[in-house]
C-alpha positions in Angstrom: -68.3 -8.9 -10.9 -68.3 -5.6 -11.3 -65.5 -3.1 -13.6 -64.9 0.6 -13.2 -62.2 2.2 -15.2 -60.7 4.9 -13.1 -57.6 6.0 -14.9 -55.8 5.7 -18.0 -59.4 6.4 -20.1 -59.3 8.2 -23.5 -56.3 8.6 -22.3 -52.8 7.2 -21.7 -51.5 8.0 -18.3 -52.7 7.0 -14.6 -54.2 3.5 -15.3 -56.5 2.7 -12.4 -59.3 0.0 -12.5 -61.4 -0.7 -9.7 -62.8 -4.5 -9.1 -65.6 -5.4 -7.4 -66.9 -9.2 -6.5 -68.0 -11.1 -3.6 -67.3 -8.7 -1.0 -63.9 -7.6 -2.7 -62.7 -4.2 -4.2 -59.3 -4.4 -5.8 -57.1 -2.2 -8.0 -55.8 -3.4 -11.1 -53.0 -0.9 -11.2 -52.6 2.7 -9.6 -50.6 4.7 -11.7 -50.0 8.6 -12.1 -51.6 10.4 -14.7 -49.3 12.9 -16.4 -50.1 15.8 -18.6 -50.9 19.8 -17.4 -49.0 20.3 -14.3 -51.9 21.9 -12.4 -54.3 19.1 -13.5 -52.3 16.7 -13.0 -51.7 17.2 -9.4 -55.4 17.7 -9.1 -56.2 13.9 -10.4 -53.6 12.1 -8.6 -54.1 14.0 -5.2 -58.4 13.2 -5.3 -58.9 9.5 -5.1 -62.4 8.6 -6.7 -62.7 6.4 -3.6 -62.1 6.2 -0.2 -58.4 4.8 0.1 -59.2 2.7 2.7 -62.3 0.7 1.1 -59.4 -1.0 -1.3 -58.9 -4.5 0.3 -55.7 -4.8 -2.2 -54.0 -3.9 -5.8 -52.7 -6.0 -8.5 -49.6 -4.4 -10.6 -49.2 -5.1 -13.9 -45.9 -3.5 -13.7 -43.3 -1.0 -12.4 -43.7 2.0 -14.9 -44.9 5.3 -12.8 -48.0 5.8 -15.3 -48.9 2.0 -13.3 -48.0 2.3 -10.0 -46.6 6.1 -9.7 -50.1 7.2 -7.4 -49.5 3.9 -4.6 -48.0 6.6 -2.0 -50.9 8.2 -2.5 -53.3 5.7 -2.0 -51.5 4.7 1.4 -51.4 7.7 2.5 -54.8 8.2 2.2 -55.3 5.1 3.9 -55.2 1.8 2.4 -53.4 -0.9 4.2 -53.6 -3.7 2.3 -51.3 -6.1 0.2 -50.0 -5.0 -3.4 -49.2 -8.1 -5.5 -46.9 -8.0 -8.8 -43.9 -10.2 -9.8 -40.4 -10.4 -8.2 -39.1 -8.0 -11.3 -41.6 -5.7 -10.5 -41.6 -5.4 -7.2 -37.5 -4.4 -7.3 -38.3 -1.8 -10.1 -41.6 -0.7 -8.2 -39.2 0.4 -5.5 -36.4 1.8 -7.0 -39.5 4.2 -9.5 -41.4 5.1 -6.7 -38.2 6.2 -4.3 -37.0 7.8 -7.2 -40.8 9.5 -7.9 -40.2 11.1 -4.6 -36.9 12.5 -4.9 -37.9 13.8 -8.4 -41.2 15.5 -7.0 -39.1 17.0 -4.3 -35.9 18.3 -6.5 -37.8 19.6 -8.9 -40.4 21.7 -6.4 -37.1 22.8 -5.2 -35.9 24.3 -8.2 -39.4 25.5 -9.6 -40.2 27.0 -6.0 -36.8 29.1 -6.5 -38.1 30.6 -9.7 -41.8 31.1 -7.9 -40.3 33.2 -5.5 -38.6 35.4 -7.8 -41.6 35.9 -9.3 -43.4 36.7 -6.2 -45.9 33.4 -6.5 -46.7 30.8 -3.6 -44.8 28.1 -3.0 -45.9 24.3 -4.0 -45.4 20.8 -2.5 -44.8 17.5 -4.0 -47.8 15.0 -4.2 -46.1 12.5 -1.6 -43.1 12.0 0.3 -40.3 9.4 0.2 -42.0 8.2 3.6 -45.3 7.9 1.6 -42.9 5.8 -1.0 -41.4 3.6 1.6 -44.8 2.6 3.5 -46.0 1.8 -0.3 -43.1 -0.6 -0.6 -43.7 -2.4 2.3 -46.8 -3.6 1.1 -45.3 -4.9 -2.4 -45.8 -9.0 -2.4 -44.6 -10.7 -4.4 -45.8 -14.0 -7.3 -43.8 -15.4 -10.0 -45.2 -15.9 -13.8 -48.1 -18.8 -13.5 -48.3 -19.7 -9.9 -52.1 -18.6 -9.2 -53.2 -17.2 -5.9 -56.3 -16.3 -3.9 -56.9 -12.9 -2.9 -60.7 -13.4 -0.9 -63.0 -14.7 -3.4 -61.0 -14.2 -6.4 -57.8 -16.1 -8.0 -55.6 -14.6 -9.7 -52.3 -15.9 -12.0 -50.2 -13.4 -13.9 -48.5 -14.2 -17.7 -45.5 -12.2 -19.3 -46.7 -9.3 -21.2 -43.3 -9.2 -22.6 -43.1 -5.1 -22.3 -40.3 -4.3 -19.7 -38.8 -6.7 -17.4 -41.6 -8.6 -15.0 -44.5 -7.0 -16.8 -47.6 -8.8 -16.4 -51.1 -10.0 -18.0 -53.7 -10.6 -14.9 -56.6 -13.1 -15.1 -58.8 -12.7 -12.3 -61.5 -16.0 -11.7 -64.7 -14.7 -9.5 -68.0 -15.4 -9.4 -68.4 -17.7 -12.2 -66.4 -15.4 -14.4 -62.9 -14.3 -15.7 -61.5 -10.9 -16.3 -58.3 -9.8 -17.9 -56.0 -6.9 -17.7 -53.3 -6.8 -20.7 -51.2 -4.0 -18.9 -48.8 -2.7 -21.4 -48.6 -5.5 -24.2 -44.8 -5.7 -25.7 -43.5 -6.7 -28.8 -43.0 -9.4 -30.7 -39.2 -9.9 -31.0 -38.4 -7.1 -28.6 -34.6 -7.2 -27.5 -34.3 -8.5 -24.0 -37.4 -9.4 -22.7 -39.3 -12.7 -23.7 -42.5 -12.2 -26.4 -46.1 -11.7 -24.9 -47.8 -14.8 -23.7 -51.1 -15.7 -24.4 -53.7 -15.7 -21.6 -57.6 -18.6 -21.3 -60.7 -17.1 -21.9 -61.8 -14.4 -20.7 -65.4 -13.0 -20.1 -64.1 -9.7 -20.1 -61.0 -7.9 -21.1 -59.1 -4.7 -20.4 -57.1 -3.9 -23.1 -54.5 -1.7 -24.0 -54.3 1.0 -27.1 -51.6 3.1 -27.1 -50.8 2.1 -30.7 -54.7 1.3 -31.7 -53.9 3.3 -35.2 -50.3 3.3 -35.8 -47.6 0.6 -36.8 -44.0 0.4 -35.8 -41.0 0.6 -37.3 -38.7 -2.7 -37.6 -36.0 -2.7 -35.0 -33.3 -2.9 -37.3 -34.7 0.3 -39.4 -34.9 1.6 -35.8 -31.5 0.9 -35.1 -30.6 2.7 -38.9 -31.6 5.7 -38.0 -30.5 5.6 -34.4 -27.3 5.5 -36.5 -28.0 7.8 -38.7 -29.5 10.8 -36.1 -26.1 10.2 -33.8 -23.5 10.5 -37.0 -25.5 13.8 -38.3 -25.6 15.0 -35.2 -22.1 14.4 -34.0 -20.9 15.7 -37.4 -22.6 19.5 -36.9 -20.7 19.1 -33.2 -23.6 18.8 -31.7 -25.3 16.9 -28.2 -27.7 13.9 -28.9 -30.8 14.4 -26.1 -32.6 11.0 -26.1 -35.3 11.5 -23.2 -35.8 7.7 -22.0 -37.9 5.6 -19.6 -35.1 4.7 -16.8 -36.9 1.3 -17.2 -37.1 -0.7 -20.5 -36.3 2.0 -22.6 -32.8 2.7 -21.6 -31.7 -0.8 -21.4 -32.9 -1.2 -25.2 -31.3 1.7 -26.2 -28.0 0.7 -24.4 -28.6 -3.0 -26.0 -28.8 -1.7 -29.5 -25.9 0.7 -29.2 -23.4 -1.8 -28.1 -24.8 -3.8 -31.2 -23.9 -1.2 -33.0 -20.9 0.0 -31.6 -19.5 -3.9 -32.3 -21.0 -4.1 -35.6 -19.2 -1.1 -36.9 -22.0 0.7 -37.6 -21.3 3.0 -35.3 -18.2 5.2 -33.9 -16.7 5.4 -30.3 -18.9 8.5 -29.5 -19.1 9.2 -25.4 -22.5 7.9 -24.3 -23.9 8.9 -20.9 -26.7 6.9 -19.0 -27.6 10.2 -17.1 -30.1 8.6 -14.1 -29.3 7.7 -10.6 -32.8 5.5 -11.5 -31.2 3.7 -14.6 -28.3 3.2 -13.8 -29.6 1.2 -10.2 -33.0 0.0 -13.1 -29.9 -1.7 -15.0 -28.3 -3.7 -12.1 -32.0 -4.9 -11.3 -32.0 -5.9 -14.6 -28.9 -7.9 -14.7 -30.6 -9.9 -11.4 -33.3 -11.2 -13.1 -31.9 -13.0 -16.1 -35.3 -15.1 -15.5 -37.1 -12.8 -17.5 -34.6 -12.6 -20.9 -35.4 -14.1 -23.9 -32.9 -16.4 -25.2 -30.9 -13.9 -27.0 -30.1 -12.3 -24.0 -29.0 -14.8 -21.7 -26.8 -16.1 -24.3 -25.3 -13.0 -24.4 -25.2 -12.3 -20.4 -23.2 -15.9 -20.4 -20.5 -14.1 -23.1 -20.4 -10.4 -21.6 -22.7 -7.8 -20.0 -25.7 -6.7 -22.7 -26.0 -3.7 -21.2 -22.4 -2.2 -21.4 -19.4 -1.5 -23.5 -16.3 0.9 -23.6 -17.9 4.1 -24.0 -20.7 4.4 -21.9 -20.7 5.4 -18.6 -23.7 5.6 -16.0 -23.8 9.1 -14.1 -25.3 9.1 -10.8 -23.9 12.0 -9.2 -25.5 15.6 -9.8 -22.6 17.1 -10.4 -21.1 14.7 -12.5 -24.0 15.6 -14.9 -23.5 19.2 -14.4 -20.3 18.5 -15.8 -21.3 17.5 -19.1 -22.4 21.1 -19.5 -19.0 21.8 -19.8 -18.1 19.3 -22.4 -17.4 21.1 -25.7 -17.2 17.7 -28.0 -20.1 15.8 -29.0 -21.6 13.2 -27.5 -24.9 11.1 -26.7 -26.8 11.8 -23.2 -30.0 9.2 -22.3 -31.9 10.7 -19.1 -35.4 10.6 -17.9 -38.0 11.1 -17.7 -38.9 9.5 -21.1 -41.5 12.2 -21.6 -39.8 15.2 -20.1 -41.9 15.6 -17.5 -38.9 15.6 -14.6 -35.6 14.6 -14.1 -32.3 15.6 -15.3 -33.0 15.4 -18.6 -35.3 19.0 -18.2 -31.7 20.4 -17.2 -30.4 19.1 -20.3 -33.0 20.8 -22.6 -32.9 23.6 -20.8 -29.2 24.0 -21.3 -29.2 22.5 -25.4 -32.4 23.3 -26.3 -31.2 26.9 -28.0 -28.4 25.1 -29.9 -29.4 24.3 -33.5 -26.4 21.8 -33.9 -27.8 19.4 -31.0 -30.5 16.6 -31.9 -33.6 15.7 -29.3 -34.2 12.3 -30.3 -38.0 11.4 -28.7 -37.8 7.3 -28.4 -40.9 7.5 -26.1 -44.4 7.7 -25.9 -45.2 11.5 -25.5 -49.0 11.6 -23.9 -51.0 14.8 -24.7 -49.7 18.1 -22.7 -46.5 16.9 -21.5 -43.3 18.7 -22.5 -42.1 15.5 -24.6 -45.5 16.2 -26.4 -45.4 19.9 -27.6 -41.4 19.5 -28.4 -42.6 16.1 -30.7 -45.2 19.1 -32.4 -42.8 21.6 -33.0 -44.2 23.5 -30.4 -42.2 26.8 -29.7 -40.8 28.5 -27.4 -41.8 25.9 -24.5 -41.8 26.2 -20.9 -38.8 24.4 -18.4 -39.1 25.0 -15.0 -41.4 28.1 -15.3 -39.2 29.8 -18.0 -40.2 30.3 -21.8 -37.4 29.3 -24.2 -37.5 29.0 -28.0 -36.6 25.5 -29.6 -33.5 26.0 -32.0 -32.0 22.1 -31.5 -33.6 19.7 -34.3 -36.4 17.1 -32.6 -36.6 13.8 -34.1 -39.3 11.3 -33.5 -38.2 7.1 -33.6 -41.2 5.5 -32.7 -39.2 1.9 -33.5 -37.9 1.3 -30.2 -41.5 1.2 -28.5 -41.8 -1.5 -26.0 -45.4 -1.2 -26.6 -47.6 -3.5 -29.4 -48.6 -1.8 -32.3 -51.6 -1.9 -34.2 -51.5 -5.6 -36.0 -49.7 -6.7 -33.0 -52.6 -5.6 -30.7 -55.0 -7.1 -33.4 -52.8 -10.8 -33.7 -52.8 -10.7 -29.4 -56.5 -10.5 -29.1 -57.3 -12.9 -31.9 -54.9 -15.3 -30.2 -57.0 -15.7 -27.0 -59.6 -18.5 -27.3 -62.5 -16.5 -26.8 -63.6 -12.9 -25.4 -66.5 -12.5 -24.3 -66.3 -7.9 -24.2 -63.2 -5.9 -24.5 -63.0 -2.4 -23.4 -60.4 -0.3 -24.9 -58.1 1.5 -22.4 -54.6 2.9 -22.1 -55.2 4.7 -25.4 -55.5 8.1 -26.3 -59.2 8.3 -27.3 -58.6 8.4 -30.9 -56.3 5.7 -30.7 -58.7 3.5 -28.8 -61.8 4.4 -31.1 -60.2 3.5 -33.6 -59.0 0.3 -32.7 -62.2 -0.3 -31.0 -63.7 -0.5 -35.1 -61.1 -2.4 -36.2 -62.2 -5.3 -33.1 -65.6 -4.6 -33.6 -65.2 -5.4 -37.6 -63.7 -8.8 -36.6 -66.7 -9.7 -34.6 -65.8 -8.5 -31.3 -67.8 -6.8 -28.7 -65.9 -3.3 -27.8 -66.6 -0.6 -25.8 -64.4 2.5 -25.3 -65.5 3.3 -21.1 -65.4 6.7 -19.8 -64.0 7.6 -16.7 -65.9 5.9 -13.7 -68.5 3.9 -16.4 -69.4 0.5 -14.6 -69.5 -2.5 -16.0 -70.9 -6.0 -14.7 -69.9 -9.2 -16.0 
């Protein structure tokens, strides 16, 4: 069996592993990488293979930096089946549509601002055809239920990171392989705790956190509180940038704990995506996925939401909130404020020293999430330099990914590993936490881009 990482190496976006046994080439994963505009579109457009020697993929789950490049790799010619769980096949669908629509809004409005400035015109990576022929090839496997894919058989476990996320052991050749995906945490809201996978010979493992521990979620929630009080005292807008999936139904979870605890007052909160506000109804269909909490709740009343929030869907309902003079709390994507409404929102707040940008998300290197998390300023939106007055707050609690002695307690939980290579990590991160495995007896390696590895 044979491993190439192609994406999401000493680095956090575009995961993209390439299998190789008995005949069979598979992706684990074929996710957009995110970061400078110009390179991004250069890495996501340039397959590393030919499209159509992939015989099928396996999705760990629905996030775009997992399976935001599948339009891509149809278009270019691959025809074969994509297999995830139920959950993640509805989300898939709904991120991938949505990827489209985004891609194509926003060349819309950057190609207006190209022109006035006497520059070419740019297209989106894909269409929402290319999106729709990548649905049709989503198949779908429940938790535990192994099946055969060629040679190989595969079984997915909960990773416990956002609804129908997925551990993959693969069984070829004499040999077993797993992929961690995006590891959640333990006692997350919502979604059940990470399981815990057989032996493997070999493991891909996430890193995003290889060096950095979490907050608690209740000191999460405490300053949640705290950040929208302060903020609504000066008069001014809370920004939270949030993934439409996962992110925005914890946020939306703890608030209405909040809101019926007292801790918090009936400020006007607006779920500001056409993507998560259809992302929550998915979520209400799959109660199969919920940790107990959850469906105890979903029995008593809806988790995800109370008297003062209201989903927008509309455009011009969310042009509207420009117009609202009285504080209030506005969750949009994209989580890293790459796209999506929430680029308007900055764009229209971001000189106004009263408002708060609360960043709840990862922020990978070069994104605008990233420079506004460094106190970069002015920053570019949509082509156009403007200086950051608003106050930017980082609340890395609400992280649906593992941190550091999570990571560490996962691994060590698995009854034996044979190699681990460190993935899904900035490279600092995963160096790091490739020491700290290495110091407990592990064998690690931290691949480069397109490094091979037989097993």
């Amino acid at each position: 069996m044979r491993v190439t990482p192609y994406g999401a190496v000493r680095t956090v976006t575009g995961s993209m592993h390439l299998v190789e046994t008995g005949g069979l080439r598979l992706l684990l994963d074929c996710g957009l990488f995110q970061g400078r505009r110009a390179e991004s579109q250069e890495v996501n457009a340039s397959l590393p293979f030919p499209a159509s020697s992939i015989d099928a993929v396996v999705l760990s789950h629905a996030h775009l930096d997992h399976c935001g490049n599948l339009p891509t790799l149809v278009s270019q010619g691959f025809n074969g089946p994509i297999y995830c769980t139920p959950a993640t096949r509805d989300l898939a669908a709904l991120v991938l549509r949505d990827s489209a629509k985004v891609q194509r809004q926003d060349i819309r409005f950057v190609n207006k601002i190209r022109r006035r400035q006497g520059q070419k015109p740019v297209t989106p990576l894909y269409t929402g055809k290319d999106a729709e022929r990548a649905i049709r090839r989503l198949a779908t496997v429940p938790y535990g239920q192994t099946f055969s894919i060629g040679p190989a058989r595969v079984r997915f476990y909960d990773a416990g990171h956002i609804l129908g996320s997925a551990i993959t052991v693969l069984e070829a050749d004499g040999r077993v392989l797993g992929f961690s995906g995006d590891l959640g945490r333990l006692g997350a809201p919502i979604v059940r705790d990470p399981e815990v996978p057989p032996a493997v010979d070999l493991l891909l493992m996430e890193t995003t956190y290889g060096d950095r521990l979490h907050q608690s979620y209740a000191e999460g929630e405490a300053r949640l509180t705290e950040v929208v009080m302060e903020t609504a005292q000066r008069g001014g807008k809370v920004l939270i940038p949030a993934f439409a999936l996962g992110r925005t139904q914890d946020l939306i979870y703890s608030l209405r704990r909040l809101r019926e605890s007292g801790h918090l007052s009936s400020l006007p909160v607006f779920v500001d995506s056409p993507m998560a506000v259809d992302a929550t109804a998915i979520y209400r269909r799959h109660p199969e996925c919920f940790d107990e909490e959850t469906r105890g709740r979903l029995k008593r009343r809806d988790p995800f939401g109370f008297k003062e929030v209201r989903y927008v869907r509309l455009q011009a309902e969310s042009q509207q909130l420009n117009d609202m003079a009285e504080p209030f709390v506005v969750i949009a994507t994209s989580g890293m404020c790459e796209s999506g409404r929430i680029r308007h929102h900055l764009r229209q707040h971001i000189g106004d020293p009263r408002s708060t940008l609360l960043i709840v998300s990862f922020q990978a290197a070069h994104t605008l999430g990233r420079r506004l998390a460094g106190g970069t300023s002015p920053v570019n939106i949509f082509g156009e330099p403007h200086e950051v007055r608003l106050q930017v707050r980082v609340l890395d609690s609400f992280s649906a990914h593992a941190d550091r002695d999570e990571l560490l307690a996962w691994v060590g939980r698995l009854p034996r590993v044979g190699q681990v290579l460190c993935v899904h990590g900035e490279e600092s991160q995963s160096l790091v936490f490739a020491d700290r495995l290495t110091s407990r007896g592990f064998t690690v390696r931290v691949p480069e881009r397109g490094e091979q590895f037989t097993v």
